[in-house]
C-alpha positions in Angstrom: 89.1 -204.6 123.9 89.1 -203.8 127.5 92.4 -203.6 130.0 90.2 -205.1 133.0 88.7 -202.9 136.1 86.3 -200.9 134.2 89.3 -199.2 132.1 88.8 -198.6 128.0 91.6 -199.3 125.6 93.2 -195.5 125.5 92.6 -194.4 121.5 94.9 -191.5 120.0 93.3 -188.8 119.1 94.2 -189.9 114.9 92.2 -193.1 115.7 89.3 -191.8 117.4 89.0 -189.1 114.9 89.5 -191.9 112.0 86.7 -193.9 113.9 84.3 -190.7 113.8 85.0 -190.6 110.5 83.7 -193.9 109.4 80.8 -193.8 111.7 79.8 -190.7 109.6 80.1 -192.2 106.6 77.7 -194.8 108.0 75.3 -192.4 109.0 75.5 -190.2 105.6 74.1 -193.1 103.5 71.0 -193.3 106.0 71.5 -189.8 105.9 72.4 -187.2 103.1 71.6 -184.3 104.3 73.0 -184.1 108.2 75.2 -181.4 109.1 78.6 -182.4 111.0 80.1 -179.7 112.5 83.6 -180.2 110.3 86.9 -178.2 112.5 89.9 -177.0 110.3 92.6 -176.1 111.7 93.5 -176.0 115.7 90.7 -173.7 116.7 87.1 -174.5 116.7 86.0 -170.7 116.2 87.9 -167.9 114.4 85.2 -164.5 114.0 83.9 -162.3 116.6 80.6 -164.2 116.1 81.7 -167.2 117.0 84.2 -166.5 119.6 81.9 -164.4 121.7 79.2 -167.2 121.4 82.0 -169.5 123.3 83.6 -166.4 125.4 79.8 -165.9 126.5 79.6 -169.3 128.1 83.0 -169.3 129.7 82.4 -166.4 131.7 79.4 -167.9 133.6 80.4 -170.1 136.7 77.4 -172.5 136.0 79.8 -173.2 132.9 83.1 -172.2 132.8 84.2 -175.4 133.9 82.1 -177.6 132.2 81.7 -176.5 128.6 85.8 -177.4 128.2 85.1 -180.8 128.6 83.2 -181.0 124.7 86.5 -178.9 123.2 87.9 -182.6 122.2 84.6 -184.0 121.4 84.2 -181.3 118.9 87.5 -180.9 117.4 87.2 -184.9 117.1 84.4 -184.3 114.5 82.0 -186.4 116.9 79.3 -183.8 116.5 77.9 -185.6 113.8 75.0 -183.5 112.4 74.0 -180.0 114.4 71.0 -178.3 113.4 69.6 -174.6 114.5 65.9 -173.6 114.8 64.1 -170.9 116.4 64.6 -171.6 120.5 66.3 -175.1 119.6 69.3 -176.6 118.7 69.5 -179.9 118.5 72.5 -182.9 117.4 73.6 -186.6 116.7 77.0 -186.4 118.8 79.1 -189.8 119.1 80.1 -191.3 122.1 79.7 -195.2 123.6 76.7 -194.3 121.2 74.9 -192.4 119.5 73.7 -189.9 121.5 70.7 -187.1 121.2 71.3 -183.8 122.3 69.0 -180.7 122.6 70.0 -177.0 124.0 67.0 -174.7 124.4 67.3 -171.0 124.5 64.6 -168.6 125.4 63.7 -166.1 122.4 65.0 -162.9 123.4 62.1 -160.6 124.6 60.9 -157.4 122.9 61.8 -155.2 124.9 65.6 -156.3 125.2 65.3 -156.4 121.6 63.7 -152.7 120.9 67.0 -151.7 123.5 69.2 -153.5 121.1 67.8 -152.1 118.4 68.0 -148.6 119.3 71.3 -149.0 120.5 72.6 -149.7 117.2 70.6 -146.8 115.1 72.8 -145.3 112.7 75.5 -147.6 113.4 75.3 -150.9 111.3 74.9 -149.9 107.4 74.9 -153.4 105.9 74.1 -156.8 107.1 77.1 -157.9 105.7 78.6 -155.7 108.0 76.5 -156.9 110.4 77.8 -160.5 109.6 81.1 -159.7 108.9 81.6 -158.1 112.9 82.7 -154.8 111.9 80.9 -152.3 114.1 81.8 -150.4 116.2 82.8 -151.7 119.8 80.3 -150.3 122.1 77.8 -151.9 120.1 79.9 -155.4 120.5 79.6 -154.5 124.2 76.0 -154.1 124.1 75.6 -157.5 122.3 77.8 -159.2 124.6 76.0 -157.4 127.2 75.2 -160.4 130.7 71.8 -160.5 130.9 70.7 -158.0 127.9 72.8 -158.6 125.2 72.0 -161.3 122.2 73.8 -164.3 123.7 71.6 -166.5 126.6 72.6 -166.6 130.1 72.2 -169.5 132.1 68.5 -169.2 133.2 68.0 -168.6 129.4 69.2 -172.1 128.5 68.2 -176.4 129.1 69.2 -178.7 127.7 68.6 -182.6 127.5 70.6 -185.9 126.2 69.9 -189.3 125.2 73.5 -190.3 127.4 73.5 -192.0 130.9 76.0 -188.9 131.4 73.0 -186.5 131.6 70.7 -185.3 135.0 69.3 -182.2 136.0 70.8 -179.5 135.3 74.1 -181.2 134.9 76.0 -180.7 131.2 77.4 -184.0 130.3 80.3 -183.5 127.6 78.3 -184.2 124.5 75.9 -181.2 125.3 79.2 -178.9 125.6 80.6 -180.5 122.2 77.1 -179.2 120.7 77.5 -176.0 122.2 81.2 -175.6 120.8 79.5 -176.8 117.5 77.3 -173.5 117.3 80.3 -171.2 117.9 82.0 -173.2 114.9 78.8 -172.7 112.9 78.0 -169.3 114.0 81.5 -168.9 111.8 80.4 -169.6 108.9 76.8 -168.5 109.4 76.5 -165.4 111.9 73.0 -164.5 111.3 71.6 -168.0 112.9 72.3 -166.7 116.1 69.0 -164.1 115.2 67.0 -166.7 114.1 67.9 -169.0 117.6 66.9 -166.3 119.6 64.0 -165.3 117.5 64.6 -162.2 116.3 65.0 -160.2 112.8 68.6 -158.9 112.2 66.9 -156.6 109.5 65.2 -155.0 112.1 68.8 -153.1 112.8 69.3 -152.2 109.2 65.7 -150.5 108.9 66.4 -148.9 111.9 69.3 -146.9 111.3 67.3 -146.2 107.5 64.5 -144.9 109.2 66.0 -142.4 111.2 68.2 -141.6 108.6 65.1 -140.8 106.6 63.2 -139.3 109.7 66.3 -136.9 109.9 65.6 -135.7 106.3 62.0 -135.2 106.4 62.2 -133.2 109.6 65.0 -130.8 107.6 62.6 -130.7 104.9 60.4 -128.2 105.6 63.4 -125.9 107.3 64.0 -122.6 105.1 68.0 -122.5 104.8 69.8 -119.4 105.3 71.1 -120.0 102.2 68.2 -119.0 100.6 68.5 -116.9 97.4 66.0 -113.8 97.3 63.6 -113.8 94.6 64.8 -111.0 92.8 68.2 -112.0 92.9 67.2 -115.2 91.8 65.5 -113.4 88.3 68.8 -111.7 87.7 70.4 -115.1 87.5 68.1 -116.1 84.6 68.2 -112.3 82.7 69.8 -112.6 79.5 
């Protein structure tokens, strides 16, 4: 139903989320195995993971005031099924429609990478520590680092959608929704950030191993002043 000059029927936010909900359903059966990016609670992110992925965004003027606008959309539960891949993510996101949405983001190159990577040398011991966010905060800095750290920057980023919303390098609301989505996911799943931007988060685990080992090996052949002389050593032995 429509009120006349171009003006929807105004929805509260329980009915469009109870709409979202059966058009879901709908798209399950044809479906099994989407993904829907599923919000509990009031916030749509909760770890450092997936707060910096949406802190990143915010901080850029090309975005800050457009990424707000798919907070609702994704809270909502309109992001129906969100996938990630290396250099792509791509969802189903409800609207009028249906709509496709793609975000591309450049693989982060080597030498960016090898900084990282030495940065963080005997500093990570685990992945799950890795996952979990608890390192130490210069090496948070250094990820969240604009323009060499692990999360994109504009010119690093494109994105496209099926909606009449979409031109250039304009972000219609169902492309921010998606991007809100990844922080959420990102949550639950920190390690897909390496694999969007292409990289090995092992590669910071064998790192700090390898110089650990390097460290040995170059003590190894280093006579100790501790050293017992040989004779002394005998007497130990003498019955």
């Amino acid at each position: 139903m429509s009120w006349g000059y171009g003006y929807s029927e105004y929805k509260s936010v329980a009915e469009q989320r109870a709409k979202a909900q059966k058009q879901l359903a709908k798209l399950r059966k044809k479906d099994p195995g989407i993904q829907p990016v599923i919000i509990e609670g009031r916030k749509i992110t909760s770890t450092w993971w997936g707060n910096s992925w949406c802190e990143n965004f915010k901080r850029y003027a090309d975005f800050e005031n457009r990424i707000s606008r798919g907070s609702a959309y994704c809270k909502n539960g309109f992001v129906f099924d969100l996938r990630v891949e290396e250099g792509l993510v791509s969802a189903q996101v409800q609207g009028t429609k249906l709509y496709q949405s793609k975000v591309g983001i450049k693989k982060l190159s080597a030498d960016k990478w090898q900084a990282i990577a030495d940065a963080c040398a005997n500093r990570i011991e685990s992945m799950s520590a890795l996952a979990e966010g608890t390192f130490p905060k210069e090496l948070a800095d250094i990820f969240m680092k604009q323009g060499s750290g692990l999360f994109p920057a504009p010119g690093e980023i494109s994105f496209s959608c099926s909606c009449p919303d979409q031109y250039g390098e304009h972000m219609c609301k169902h492309i921010a929704a998606v991007l809100y989505g990844v922080g959420n996911r990102l949550d639950s799943a920190p390690l897909l950030l390496f694999k969007l931007r292409g990289i090995d988060p092992g590669a910071l685990i064998r790192k700090s191993v390898e110089d650990k080992i390097d460290g040995l090996l170059a003590n190894a052949g280093k006579v100790s002043g501790r050293v017992i002389d040989e004779r002394d050593a005998r007497r130990l032995f003498e019955l």
